[in-house]
DOSE-533365 format. One line per field, with one value per atom (N, C-alpha, C): residue number from 1; residue in one letter; atom name; x, y, z. Coordinates in steps of 0.02 Angstrom, whole numbers. Example, Ala and Ser with C-alpha at 12.3 -4.5 7.8 and 13.67 -1.06 7.14 Angstrom:
DOSE-533365
i <- 1	1	1	2	2	2 $
aa <- a	a	a	s	s	s $
at <- N	CA	C	N	CA	C $
x <- 660	615	660	642	684	645 $
y <- -284	-225	-165	-112	-53	2 $
z <- 390	390	390	354	357	394 $
This chain:
DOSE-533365
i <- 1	1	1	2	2	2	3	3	3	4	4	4	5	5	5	6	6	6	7	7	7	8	8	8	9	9	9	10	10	10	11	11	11	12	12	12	13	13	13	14	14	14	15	15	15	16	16	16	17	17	17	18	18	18	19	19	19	20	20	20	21	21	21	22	22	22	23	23	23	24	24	24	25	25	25	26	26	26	27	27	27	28	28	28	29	29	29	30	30	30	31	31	31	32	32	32	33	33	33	34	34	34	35	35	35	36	36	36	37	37	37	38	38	38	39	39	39	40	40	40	41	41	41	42	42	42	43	43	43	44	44	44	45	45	45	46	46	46	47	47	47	48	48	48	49	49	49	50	50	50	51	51	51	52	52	52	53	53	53	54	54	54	55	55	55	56	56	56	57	57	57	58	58	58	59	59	59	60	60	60	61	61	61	62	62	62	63	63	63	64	64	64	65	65	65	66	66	66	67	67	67	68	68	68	69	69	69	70	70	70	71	71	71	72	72	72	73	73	73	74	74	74	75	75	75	76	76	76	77	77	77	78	78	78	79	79	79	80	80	80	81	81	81	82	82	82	83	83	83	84	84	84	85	85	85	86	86	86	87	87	87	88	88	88	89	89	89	90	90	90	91	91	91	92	92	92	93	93	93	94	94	94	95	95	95	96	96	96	97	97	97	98	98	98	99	99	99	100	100	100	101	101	101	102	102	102	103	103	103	104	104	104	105	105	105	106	106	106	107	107	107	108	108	108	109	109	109	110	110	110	111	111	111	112	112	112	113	113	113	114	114	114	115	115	115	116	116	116	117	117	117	118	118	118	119	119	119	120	120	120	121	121	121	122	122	122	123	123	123	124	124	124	125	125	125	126	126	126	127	127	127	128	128	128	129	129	129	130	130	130	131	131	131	132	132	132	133	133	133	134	134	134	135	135	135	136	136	136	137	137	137	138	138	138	139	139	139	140	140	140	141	141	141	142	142	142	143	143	143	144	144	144	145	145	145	146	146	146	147	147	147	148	148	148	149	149	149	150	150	150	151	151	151 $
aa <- x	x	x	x	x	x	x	x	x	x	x	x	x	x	x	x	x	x	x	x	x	x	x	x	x	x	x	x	x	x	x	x	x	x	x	x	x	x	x	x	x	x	x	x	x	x	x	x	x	x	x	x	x	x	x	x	x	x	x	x	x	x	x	x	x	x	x	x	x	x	x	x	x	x	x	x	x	x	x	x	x	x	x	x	x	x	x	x	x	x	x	x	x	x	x	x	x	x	x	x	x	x	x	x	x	x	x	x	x	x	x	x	x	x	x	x	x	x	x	x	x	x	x	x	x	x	x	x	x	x	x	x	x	x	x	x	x	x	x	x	x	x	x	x	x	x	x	x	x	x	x	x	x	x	x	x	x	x	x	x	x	x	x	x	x	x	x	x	x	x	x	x	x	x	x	x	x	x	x	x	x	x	x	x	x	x	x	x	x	x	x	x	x	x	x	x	x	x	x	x	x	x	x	x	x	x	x	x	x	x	x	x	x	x	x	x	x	x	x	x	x	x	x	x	x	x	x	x	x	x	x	x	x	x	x	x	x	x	x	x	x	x	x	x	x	x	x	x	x	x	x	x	x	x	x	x	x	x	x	x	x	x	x	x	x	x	x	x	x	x	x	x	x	x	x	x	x	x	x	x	x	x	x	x	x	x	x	x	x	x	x	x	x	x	x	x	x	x	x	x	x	x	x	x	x	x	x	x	x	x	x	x	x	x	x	x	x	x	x	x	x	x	x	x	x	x	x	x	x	x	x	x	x	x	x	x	x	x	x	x	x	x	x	x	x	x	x	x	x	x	x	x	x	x	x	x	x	x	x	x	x	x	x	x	x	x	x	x	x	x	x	x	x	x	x	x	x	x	x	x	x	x	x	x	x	x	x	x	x	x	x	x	x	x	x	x	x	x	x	x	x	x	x	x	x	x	x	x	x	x	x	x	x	x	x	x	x	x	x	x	x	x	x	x	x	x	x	x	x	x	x	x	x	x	x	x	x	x	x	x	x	x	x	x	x	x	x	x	x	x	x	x	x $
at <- N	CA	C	N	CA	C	N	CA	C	N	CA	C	N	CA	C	N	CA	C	N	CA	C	N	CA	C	N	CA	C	N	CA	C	N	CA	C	N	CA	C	N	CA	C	N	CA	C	N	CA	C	N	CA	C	N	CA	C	N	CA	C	N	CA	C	N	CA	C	N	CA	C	N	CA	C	N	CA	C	N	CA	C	N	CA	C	N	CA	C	N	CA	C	N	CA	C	N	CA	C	N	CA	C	N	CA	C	N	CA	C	N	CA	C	N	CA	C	N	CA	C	N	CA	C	N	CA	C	N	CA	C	N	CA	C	N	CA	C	N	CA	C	N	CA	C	N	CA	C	N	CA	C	N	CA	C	N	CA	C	N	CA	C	N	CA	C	N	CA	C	N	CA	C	N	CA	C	N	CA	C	N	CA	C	N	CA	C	N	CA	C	N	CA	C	N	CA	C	N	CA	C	N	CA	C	N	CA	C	N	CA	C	N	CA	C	N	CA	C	N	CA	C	N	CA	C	N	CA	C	N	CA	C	N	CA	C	N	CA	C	N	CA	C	N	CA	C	N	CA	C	N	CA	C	N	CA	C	N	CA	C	N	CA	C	N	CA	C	N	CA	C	N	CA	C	N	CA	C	N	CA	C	N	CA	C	N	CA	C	N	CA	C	N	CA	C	N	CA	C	N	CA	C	N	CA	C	N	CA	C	N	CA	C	N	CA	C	N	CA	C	N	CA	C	N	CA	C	N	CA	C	N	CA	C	N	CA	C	N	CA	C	N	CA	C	N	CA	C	N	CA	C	N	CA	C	N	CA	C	N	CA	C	N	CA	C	N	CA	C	N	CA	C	N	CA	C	N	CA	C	N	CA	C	N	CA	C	N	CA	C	N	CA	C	N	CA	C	N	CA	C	N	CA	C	N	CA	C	N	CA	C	N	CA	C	N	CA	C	N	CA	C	N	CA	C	N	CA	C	N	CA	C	N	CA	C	N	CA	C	N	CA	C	N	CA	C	N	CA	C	N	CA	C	N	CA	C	N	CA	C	N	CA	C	N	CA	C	N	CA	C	N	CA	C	N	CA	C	N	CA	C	N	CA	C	N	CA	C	N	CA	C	N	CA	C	N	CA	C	N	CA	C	N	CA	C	N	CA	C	N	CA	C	N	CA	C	N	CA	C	N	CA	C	N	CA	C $
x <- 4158	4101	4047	4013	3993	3906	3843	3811	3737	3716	3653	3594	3578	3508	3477	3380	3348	3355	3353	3361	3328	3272	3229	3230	3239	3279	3210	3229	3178	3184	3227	3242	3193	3185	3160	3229	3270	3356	3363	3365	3358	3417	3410	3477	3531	3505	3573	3610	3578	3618	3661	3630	3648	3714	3725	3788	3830	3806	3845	3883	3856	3878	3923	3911	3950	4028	4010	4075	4123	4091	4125	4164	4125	4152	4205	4202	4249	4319	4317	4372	4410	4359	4420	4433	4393	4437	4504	4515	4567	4602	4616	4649	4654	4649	4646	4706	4686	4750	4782	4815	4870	4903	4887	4912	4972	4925	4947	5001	5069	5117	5122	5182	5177	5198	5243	5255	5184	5163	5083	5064	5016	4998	5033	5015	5076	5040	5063	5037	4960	4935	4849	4853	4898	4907	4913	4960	4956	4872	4842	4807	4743	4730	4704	4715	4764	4780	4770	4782	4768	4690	4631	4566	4528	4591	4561	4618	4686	4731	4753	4808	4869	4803	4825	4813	4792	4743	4726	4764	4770	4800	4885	4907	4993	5010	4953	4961	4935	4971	4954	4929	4891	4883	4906	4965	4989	4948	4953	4922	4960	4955	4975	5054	5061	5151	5175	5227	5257	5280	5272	5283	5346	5392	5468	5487	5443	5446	5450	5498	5504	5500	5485	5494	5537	5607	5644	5634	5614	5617	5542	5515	5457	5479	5499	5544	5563	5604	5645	5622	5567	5530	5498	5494	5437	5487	5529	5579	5595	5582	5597	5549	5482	5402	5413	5474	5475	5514	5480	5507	5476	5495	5422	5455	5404	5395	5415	5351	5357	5351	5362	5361	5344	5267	5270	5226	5275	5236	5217	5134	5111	5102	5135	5149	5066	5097	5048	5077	5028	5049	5117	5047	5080	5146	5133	5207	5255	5221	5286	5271	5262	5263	5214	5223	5192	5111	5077	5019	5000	5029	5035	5014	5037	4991	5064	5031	5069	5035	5086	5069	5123	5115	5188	5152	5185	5163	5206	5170	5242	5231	5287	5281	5243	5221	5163	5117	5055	5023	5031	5066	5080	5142	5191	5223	5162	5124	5096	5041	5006	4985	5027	5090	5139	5153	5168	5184	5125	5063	4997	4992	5002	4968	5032	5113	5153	5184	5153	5160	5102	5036	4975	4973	4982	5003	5051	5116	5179	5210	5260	5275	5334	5336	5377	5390	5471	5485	5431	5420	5386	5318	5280	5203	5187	5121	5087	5058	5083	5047	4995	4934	4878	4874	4892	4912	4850	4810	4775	4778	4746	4755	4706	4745	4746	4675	4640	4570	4598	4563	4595	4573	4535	4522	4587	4635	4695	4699	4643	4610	4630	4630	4613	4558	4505	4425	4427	4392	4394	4321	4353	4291	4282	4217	4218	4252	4273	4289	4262	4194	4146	4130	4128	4109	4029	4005	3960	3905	3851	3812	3752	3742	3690	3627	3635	3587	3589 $
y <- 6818	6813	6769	6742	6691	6720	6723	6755	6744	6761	6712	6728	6721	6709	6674	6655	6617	6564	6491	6441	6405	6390	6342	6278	6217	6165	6125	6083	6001	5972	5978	5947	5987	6027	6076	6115	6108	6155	6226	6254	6328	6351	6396	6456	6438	6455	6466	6386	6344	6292	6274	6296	6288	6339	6396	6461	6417	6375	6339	6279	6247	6197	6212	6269	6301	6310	6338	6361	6317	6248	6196	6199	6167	6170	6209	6283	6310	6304	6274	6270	6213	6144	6116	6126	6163	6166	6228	6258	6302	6247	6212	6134	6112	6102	6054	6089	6162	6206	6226	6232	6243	6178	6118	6053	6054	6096	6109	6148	6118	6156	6158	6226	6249	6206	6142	6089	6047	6059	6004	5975	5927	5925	5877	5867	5827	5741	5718	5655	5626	5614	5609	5609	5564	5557	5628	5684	5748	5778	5767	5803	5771	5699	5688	5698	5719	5729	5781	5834	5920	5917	5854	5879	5838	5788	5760	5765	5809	5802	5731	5740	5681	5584	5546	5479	5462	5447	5420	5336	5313	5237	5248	5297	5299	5319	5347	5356	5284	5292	5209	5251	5202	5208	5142	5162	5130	5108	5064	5074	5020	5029	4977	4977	5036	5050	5035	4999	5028	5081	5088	5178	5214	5143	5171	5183	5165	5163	5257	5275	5338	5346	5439	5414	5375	5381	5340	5276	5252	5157	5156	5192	5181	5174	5240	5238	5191	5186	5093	5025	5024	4976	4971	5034	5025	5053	5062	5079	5028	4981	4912	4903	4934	4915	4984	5028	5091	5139	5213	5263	5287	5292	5347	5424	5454	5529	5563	5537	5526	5483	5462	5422	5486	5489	5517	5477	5459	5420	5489	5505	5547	5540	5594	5602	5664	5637	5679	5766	5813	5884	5884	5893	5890	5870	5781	5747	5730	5730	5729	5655	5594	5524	5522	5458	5442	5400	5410	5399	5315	5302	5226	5215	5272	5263	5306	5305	5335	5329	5376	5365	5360	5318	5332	5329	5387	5407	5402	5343	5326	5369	5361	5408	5368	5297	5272	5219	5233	5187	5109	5089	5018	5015	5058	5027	5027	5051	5079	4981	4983	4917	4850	4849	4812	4791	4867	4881	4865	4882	4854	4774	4747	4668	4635	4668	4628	4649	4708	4718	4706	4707	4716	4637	4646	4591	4585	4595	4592	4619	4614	4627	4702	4742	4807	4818	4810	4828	4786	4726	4693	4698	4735	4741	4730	4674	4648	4713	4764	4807	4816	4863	4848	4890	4889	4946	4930	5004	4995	5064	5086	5151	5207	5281	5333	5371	5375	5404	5507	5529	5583	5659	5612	5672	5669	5717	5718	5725	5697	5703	5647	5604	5541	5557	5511	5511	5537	5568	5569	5533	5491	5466	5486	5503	5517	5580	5579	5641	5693	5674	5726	5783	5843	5890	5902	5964	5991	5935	5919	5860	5886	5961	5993	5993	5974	5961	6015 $
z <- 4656	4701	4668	4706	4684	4692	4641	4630	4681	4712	4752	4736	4669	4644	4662	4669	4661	4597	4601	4545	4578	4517	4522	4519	4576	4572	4565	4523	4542	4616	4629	4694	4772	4735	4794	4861	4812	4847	4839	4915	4918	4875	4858	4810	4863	4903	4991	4963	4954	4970	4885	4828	4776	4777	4792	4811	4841	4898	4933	4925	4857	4819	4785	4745	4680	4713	4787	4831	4840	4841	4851	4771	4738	4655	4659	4673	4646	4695	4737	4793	4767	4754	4731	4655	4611	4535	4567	4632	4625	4662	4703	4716	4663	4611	4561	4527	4507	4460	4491	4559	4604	4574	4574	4546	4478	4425	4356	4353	4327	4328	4253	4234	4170	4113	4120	4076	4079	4107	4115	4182	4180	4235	4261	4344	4382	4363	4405	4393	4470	4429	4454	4540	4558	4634	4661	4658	4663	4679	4615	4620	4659	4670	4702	4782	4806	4883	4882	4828	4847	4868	4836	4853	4919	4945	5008	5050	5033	5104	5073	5137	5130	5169	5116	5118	5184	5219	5313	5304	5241	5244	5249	5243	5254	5320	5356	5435	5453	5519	5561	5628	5669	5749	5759	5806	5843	5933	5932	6029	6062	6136	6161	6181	6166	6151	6247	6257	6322	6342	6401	6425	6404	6399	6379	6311	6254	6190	6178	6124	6113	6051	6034	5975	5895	5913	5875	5883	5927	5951	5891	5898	5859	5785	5754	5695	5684	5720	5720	5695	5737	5720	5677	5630	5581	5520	5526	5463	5413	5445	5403	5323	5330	5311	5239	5241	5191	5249	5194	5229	5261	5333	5394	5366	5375	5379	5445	5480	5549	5571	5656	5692	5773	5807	5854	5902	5981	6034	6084	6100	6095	6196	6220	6277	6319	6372	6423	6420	6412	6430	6490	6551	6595	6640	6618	6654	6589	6517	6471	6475	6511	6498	6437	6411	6374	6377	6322	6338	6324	6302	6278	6198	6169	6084	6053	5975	5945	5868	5837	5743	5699	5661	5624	5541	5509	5442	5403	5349	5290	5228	5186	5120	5082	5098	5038	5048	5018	5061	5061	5037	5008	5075	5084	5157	5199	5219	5264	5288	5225	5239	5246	5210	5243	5300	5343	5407	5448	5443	5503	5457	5427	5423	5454	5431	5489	5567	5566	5637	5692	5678	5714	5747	5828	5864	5889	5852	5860	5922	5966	6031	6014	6050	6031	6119	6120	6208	6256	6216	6273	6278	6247	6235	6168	6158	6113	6079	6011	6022	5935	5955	5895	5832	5783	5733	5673	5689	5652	5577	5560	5514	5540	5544	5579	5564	5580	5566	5549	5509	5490	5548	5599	5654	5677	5712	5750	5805	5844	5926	5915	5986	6021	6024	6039	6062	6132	6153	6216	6264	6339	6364	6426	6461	6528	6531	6609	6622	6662	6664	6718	6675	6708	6680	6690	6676	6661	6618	6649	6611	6582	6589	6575	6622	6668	6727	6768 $
C-alpha cells in the first residue's frame, strides 16, 4: 500500500497527486520484473513493450479496401513485406459486409514500414488503397450520427 502523507513539494503538488505518481512508478517497476527471468534479464525490446503494450508501428490501417477483399486476400497481400500476425478486414455487426478498412499486424516493425511505403497507393482487388500506421485506440473514429445534442 502505498502511503498518503502530506509532502511538501516545490512544485506546489498535492500528496493526492504525488501517491498517484508513486502508483504509476510502482506499476511499471512490476512490468519491468515480470520481464526478468531467472537466467537474467530478457533482451531490452521485451521489456520495453511490457511498459507501453505491443509497438502502434507493427500494426497498419489499411483503408480503401474493396468490399470483396477478405480477410486472407488481405494476408496475402501483405505477406510478402514479413510475417502478419494478423490480417483483419473489419465488417459491419449487423450485415457481416465489410466496412471498407482493415489492419494487418506484423511481428516487426521494420516489415511493417516496408509494407506501408510499398503498399500505400497501390491497387488491391481493384481499389487504390491508403495504408497508414494503426493509432493504438481500437475504435474507428466515429462521425455524425445524430443523437442526443444536449439541447
Amino acid at each position: 500500500m502505498i502511503p498518503r502523507v502530506p509532502i511538501p513539494c516545490c512544485a506546489g503538488r498535492s500528496a493526492l497527486w504525488v501517491s498517484e505518481e508513486m502508483a504509476f512508478c510502482k506499476l511499471i517497476g512490476q512490468s519491468i520484473l515480470k520481464n526478468l527471468s531467472p537466467t537474467g534479464p530478457r533482451p531490452v525490446t521485451h521489456i520495453l513493450n511490457a511498459t507501453r503494450g505491443v509497438s502502434s508501428s507493427s500494426r497498419l490501417f489499411i483503408g480503401g479496401l474493396s468490399f470483396g477483399t477478405d480477410d486472407q486476400t488481405l494476408k496475402e497481400a501483405f505477406s510478402g513485406f514479413g510475417n502478419v500476425i494478423e490480417a483483419r478486414v473489419i465488417t459491419d455487426r449487423e450485415s457481416g459486409k465489410s466496412r471498407g478498412f482493415g489492419f494487418v499486424h506484423f511481428e516487426s516493425n521494420e516489415d511493417a514500414n516496408q509494407a506501408k511505403s510499398s503498399m500505400d497507393g497501390q491497387e488491391l482487388n481493384g481499389r487504390a488503397i491508403r495504408v497508414s500506421y494503426a493509432s493504438d485506440d481500437r475504435r474507428p473514429p466515429r462521425f455524425g450520427g445524430g443523437g442526443n445534442t444536449g439541447f
